[in-house]
N, CA, C and O of each residue as an XYZ file, in Angstrom:
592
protein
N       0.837     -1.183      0.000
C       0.000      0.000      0.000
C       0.877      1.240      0.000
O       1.896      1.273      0.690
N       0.403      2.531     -0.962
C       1.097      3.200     -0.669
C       0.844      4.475      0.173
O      -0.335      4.594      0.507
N       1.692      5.472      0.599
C       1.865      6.362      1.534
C       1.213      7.575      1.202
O       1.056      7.773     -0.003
N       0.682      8.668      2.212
C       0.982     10.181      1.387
C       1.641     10.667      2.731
O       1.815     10.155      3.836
N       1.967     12.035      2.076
C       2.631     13.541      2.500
C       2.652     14.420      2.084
O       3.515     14.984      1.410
N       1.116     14.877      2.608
C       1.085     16.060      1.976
C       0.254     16.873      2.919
O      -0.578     16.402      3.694
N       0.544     18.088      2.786
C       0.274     19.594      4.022
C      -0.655     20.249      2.645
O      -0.585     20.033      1.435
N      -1.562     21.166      3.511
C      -2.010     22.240      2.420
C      -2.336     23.590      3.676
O      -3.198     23.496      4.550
N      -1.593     24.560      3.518
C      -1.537     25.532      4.885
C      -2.332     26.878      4.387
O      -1.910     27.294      3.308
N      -3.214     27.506      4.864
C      -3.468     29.109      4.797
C      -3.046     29.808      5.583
O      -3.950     30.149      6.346
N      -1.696     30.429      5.947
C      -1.504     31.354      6.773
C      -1.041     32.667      6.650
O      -0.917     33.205      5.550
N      -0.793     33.182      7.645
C       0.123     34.584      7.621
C       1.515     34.186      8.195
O       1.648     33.410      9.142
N       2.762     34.922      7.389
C       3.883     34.946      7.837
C       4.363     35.524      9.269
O       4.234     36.724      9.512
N       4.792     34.835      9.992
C       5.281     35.550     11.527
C       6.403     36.385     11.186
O       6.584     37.024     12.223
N       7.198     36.731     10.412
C       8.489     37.136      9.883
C       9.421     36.971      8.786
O       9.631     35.796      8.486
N      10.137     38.001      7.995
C      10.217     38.035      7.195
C      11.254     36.876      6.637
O      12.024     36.381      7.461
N      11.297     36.453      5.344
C      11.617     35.109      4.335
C      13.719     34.999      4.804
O      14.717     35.518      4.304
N      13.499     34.112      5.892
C      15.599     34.203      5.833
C      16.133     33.478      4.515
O      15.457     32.712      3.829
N      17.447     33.841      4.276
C      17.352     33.210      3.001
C      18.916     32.436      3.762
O      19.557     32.891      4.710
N      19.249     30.936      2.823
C      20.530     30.734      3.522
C      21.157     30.459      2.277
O      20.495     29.821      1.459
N      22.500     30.879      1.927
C      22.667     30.308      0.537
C      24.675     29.355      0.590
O      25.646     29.311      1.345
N      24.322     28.907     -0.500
C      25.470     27.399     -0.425
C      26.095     27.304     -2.022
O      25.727     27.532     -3.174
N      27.176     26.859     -1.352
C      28.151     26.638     -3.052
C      27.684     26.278     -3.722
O      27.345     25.143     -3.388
N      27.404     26.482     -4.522
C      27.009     26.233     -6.141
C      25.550     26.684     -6.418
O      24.682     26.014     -6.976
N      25.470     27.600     -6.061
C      24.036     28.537     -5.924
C      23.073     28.452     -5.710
O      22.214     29.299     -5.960
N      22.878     27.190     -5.071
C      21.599     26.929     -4.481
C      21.174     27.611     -3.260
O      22.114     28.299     -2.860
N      19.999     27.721     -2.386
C      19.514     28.399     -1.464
C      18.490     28.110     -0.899
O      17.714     27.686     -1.755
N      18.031     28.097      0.093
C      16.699     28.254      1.159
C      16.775     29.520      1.906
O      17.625     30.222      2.453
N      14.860     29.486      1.570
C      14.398     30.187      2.549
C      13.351     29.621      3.783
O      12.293     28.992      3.810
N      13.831     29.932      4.299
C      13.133     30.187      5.659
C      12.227     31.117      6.063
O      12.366     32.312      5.802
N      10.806     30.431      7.016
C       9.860     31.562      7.405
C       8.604     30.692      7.906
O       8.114     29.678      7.409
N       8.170     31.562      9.278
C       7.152     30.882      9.583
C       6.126     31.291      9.677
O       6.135     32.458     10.067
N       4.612     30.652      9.401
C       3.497     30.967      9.290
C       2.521     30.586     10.424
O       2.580     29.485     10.972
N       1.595     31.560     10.765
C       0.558     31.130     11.567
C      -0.852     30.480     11.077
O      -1.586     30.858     10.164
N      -1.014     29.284     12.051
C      -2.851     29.357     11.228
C      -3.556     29.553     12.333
O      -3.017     29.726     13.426
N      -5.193     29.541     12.097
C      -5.668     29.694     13.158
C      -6.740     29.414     13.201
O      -7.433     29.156     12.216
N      -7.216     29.407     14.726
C      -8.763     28.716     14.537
C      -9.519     28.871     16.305
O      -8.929     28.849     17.385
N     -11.157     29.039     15.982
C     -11.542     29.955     16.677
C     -12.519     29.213     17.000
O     -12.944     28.356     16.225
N     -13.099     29.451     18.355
C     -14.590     28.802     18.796
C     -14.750     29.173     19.420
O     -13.858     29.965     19.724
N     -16.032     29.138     20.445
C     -17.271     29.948     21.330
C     -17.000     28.601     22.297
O     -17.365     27.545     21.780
N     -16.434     28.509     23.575
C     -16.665     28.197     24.785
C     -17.971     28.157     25.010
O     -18.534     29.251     25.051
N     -18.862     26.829     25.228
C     -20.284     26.897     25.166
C     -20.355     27.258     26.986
O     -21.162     28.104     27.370
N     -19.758     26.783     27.649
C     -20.007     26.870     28.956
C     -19.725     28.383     29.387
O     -20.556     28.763     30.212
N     -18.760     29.359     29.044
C     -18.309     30.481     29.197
C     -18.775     31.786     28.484
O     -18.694     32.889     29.023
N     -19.314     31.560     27.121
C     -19.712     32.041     26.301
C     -18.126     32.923     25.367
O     -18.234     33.656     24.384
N     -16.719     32.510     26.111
C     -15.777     33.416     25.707
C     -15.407     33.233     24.241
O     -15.742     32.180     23.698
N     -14.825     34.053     23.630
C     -14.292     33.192     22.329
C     -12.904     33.087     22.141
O     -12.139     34.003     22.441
N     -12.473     31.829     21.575
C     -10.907     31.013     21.505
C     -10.496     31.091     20.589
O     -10.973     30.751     19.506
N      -9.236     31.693     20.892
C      -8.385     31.317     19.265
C      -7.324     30.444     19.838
O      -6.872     30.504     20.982
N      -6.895     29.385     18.609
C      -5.842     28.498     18.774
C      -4.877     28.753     17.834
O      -5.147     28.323     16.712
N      -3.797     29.344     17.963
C      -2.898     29.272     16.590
C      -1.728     28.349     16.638
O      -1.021     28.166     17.630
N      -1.618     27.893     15.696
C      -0.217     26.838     15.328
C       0.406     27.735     14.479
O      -0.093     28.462     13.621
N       2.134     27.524     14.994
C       3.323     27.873     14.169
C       3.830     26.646     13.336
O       4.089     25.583     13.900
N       3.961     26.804     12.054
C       4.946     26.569     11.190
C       5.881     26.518     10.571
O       6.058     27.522      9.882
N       6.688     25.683     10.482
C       8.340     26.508      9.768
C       8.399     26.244      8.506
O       8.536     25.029      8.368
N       8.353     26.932      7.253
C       8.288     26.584      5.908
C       9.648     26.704      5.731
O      10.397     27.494      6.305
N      10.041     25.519      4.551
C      11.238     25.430      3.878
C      10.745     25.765      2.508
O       9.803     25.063      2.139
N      11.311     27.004      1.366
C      11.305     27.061      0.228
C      12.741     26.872     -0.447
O      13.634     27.052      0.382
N      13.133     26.608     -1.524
C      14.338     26.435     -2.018
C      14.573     26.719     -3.451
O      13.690     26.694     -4.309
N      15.723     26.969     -3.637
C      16.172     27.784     -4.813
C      16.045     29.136     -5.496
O      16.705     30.146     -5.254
N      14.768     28.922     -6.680
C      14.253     29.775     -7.134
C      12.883     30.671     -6.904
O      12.654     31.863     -7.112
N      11.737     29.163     -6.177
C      11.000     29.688     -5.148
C      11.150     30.473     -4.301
O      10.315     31.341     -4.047
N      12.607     30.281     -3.488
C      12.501     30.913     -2.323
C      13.373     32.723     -2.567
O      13.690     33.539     -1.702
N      13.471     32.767     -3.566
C      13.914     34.036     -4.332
C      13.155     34.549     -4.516
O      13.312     35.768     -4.450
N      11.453     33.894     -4.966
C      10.526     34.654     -5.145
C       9.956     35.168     -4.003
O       9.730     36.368     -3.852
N       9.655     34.104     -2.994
C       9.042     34.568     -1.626
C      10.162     35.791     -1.185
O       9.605     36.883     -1.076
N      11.649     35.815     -0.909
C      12.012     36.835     -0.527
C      12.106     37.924     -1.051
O      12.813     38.801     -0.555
N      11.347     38.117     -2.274
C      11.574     39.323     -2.972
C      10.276     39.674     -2.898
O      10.310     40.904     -2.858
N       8.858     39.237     -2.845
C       7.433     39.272     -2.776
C       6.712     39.324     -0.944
O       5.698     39.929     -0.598
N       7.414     38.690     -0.272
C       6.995     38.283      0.857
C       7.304     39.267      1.908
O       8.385     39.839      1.771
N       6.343     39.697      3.273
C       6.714     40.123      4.264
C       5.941     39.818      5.523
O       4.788     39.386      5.545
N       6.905     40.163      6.859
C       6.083     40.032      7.931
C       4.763     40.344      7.861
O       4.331     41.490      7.728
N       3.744     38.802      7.994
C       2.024     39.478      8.210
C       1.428     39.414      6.557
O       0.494     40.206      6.435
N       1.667     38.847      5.579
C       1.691     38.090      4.555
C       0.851     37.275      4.849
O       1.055     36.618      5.870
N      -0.555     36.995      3.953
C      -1.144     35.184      3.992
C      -0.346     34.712      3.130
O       0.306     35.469      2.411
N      -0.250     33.331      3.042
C      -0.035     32.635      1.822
C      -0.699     31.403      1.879
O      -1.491     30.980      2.722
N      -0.307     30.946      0.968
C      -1.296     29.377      1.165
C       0.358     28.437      0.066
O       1.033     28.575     -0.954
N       0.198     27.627      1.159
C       1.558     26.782      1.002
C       0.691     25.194      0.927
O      -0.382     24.925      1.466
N       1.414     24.447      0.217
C       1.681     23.019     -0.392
C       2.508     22.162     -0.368
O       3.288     22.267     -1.315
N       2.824     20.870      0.665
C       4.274     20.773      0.402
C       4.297     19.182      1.414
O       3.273     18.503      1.505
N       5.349     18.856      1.967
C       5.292     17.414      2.859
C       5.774     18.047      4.157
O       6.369     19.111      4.329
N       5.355     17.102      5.047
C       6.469     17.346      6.640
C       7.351     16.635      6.581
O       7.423     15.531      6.042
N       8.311     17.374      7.288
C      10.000     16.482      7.068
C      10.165     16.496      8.616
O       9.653     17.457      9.190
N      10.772     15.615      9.331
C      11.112     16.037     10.179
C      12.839     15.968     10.666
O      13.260     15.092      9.911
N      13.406     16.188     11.072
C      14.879     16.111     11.302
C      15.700     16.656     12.733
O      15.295     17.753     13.119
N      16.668     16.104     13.466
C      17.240     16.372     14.297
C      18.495     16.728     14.110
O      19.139     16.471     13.093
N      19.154     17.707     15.670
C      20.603     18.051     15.041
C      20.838     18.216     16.514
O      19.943     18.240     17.359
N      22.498     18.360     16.809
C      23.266     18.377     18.204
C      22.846     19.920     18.564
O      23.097     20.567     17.548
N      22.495     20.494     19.230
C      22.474     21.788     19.484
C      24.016     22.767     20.627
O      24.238     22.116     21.649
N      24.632     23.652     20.549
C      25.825     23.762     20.886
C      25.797     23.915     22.580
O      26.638     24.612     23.145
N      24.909     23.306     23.206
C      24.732     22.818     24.456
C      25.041     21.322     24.573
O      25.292     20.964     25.724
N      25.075     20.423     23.682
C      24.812     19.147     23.271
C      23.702     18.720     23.371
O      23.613     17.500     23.233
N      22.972     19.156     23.526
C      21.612     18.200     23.459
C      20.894     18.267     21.900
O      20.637     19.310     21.297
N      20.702     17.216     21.534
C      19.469     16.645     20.575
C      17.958     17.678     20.633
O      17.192     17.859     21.579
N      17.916     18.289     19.080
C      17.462     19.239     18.692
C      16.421     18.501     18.312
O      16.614     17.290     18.413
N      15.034     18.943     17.773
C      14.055     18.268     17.171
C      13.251     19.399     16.324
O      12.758     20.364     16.907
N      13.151     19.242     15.020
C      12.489     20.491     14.737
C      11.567     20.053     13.233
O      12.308     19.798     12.284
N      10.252     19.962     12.987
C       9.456     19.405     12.144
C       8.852     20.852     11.333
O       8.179     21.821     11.684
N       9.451     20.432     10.161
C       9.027     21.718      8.883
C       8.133     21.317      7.415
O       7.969     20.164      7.017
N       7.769     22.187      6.939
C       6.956     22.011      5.791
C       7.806     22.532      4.573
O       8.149     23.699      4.386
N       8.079     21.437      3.780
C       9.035     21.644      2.480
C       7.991     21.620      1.444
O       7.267     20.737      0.983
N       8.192     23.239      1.168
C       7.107     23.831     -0.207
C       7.482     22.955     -1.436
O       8.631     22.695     -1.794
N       6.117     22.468     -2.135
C       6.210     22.340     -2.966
C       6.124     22.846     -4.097
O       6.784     22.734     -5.130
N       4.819     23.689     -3.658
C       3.694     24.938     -4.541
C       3.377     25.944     -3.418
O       3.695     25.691     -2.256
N       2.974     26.680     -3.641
C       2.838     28.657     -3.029
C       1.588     29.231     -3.873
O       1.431     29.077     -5.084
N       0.718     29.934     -2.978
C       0.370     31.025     -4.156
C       0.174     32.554     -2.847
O      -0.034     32.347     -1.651
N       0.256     33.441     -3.230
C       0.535     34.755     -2.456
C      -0.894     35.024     -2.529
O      -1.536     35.071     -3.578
N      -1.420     35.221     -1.195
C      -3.037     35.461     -0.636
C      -3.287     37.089     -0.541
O      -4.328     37.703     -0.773
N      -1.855     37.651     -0.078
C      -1.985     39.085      0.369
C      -2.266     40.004     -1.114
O      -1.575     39.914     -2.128
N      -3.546     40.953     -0.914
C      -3.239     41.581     -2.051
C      -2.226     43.135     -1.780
O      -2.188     43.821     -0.758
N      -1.552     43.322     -2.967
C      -0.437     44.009     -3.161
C      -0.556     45.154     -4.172
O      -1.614     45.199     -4.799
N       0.313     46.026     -4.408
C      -0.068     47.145     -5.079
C       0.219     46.920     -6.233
O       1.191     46.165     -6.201
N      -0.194     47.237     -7.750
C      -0.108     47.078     -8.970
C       1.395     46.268     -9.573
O       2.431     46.931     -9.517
N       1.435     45.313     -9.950
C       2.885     44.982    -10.395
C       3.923     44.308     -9.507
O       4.860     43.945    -10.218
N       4.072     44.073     -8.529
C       4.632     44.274     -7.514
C       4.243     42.486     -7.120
O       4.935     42.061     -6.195
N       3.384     41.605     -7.634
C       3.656     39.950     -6.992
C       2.978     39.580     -8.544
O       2.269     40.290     -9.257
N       3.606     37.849     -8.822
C       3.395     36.972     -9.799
C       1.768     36.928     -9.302
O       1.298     37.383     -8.259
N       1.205     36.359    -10.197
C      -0.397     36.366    -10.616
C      -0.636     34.560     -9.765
O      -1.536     34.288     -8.969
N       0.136     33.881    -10.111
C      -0.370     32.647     -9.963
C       0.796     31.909     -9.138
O       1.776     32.654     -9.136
N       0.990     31.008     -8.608
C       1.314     30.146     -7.778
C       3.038     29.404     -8.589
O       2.962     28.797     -9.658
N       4.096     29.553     -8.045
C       5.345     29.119     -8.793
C       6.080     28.060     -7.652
O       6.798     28.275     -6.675
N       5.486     26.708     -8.327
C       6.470     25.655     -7.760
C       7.739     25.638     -7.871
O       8.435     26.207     -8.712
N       8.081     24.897     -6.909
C       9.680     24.721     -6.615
C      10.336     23.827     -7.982
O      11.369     24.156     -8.566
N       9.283     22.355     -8.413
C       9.912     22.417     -9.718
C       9.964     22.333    -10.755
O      10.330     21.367    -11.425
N       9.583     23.398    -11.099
C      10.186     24.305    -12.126
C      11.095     24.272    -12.894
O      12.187     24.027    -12.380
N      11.061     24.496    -14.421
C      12.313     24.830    -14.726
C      12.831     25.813    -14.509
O      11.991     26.614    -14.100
N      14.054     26.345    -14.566
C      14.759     26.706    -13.746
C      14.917     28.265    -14.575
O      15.899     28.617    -15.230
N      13.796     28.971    -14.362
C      13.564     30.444    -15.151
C      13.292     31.654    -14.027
O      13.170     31.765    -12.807
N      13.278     32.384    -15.077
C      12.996     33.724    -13.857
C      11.844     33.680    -13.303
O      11.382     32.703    -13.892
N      10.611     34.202    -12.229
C       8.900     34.252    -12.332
C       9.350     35.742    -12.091
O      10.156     36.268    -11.323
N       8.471     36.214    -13.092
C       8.395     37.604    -13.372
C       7.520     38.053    -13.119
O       6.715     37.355    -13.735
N       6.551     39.326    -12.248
C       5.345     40.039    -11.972
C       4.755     39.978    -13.408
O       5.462     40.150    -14.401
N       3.295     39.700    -13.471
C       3.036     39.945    -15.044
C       2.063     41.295    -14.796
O       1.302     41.718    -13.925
N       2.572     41.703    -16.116
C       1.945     43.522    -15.910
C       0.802     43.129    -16.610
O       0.858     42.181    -17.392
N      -0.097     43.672    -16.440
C      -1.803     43.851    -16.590
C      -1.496     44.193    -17.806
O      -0.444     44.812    -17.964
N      -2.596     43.778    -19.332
C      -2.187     43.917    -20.728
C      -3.538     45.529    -21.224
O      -4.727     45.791    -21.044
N      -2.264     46.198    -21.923
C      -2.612     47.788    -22.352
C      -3.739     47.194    -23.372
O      -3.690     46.317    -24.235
N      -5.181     48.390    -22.710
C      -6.017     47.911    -24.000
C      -4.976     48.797    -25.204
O      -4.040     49.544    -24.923
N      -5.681     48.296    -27.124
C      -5.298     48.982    -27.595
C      -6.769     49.658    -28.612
O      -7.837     49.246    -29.065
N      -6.131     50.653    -28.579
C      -6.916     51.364    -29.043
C      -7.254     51.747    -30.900
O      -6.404     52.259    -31.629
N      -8.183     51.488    -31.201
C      -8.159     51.517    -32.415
C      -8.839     52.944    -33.338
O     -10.062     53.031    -33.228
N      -8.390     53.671    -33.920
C      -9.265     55.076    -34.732
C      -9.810     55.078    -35.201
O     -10.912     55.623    -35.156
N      -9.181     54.247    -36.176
C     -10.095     54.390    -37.481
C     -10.321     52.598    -38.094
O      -9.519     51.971    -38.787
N     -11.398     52.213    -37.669
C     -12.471     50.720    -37.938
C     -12.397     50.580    -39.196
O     -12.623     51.722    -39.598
N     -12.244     49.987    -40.018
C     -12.981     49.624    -41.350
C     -13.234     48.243    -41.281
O     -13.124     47.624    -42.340
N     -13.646     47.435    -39.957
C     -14.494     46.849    -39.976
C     -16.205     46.818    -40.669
O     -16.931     47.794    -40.483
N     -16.583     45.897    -41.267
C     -18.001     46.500    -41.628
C     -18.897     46.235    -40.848
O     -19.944     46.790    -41.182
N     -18.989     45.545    -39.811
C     -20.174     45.613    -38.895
C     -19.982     46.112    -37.432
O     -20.946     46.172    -36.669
């Protein structure tokens, strides 16, 4: 039988996209998102919010886009697996830290004219620029010699 892994997140960014970068030009970014979720205490009448933190992993060219598009307090809506992984921490003790490795993105926040990609740019990708797409100039025509 086989397995899945797969996350689908709506949140807002807690802080802005770290980027870490490594020989031969590859890179991650880093950044974490909140979600959240709310209910009415029937006994109290109070109302609850619960939020969970996330740590998103983007990489390469994705994560070039998020740091050039992205800021503290940002929704996004992320796609991707949980990884989880440990490391020595410089106390010695055994670290534990469980993240979400983007697969797909699309930017929730709206933004001012020009300024974020239109649609959602997976990680893989071929390996091109994602460029803001500028809104298309009507054109204008004078003189019709259309006949109807």
């Amino acid at each position: 039988m086989s397995t899945l892994n797969k996350v689908m997140l709506i949140g807002n960014l807690g802080d802005d996209v770290k980027m870490h970068y490594f020989e031969g030009g590859n890179c991650i970014g880093r950044f974490p998102i909140a979600t959240s979720e709310s209910y009415t205490n029937k006994q109290t009448g109070e109302r609850i919010t619960n939020t969970e933190w996330h740590n998103i992993v983007v990489r390469n060219k994705a994560a070039e886009v998020c740091e050039k598009y992205l800021k503290k307090g940002d929704k996004i809506y992320v796609e991707g697996r949980i990884k989880s992984r440990q490391w020595q921490g410089e106390d010695g003790n055994t670290r534990y830290s469980t993240e979400i490795h983007v697969q797909d993105f699309t930017f929730l926040s709206p933004k001012s004219e020009g300024s974020q990609p239109q649609m959602q740019a997976p990680t893989n990708a071929p390996q091109n620029t994602v460029a803001p797409q500028s809104t298309p100039q009507k054109q204008v025509e004078e003189d019709d010699d259309l006949p109807f």
